[in-house]
C-alpha positions in Angstrom: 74.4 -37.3 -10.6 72.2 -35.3 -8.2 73.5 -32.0 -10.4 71.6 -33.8 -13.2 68.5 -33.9 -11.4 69.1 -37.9 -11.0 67.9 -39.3 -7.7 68.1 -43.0 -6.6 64.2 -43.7 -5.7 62.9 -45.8 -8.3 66.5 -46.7 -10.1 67.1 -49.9 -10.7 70.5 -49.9 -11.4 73.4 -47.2 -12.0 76.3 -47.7 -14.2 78.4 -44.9 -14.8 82.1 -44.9 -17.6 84.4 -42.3 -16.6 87.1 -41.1 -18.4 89.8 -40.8 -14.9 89.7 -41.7 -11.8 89.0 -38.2 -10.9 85.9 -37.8 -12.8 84.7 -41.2 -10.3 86.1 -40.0 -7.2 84.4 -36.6 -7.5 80.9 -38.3 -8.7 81.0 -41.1 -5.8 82.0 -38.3 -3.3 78.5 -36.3 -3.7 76.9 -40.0 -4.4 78.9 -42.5 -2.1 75.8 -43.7 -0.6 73.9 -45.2 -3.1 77.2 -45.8 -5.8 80.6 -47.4 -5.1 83.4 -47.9 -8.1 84.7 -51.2 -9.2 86.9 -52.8 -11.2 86.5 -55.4 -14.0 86.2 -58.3 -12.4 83.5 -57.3 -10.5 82.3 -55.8 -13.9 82.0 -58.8 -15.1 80.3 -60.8 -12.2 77.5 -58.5 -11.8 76.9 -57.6 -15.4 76.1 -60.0 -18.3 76.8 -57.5 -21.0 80.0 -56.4 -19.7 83.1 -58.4 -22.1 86.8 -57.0 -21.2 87.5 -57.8 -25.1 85.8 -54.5 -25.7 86.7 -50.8 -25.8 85.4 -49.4 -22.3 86.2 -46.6 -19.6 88.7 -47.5 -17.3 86.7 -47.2 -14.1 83.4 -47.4 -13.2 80.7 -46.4 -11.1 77.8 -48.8 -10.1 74.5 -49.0 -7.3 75.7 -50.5 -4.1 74.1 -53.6 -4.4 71.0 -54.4 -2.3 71.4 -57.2 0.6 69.3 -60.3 -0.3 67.1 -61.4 2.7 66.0 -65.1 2.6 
């Protein structure tokens, strides 16, 4: 992400496909601080848009999400 000149001030949210498990580990490893990978089910929780029905990448990438103070 950073080699594409992508930097997480003012992002909202991040959702990256990739293709292997490779391609994720090697993004979250120079990202890991602001991205994490998940799996479907948490796919699904956090994104309304997201149906498993559908032809997808296997694994993702996503922003950490942000702790909610009350």
């Amino acid at each position: 992400m950073k080699r594409l000149g992508w930097e997480k001030e003012g992002l909202r949210e991040v959702v990256v496909g990739c293709l292997t498990e490779e391609m994720c580990d090697e993004i979250e490893e120079k990202n890991g601080e602001w991205l994490e990978e998940v799996d479907e089910e948490e796919m699904e929780r956090r994104f309304w848009w997201y149906r498993e029905e559908e032809v997808k990448p296997a694994y993702w990438l996503v922003s950490k999400e942000r702790e909610v103070v009350s």
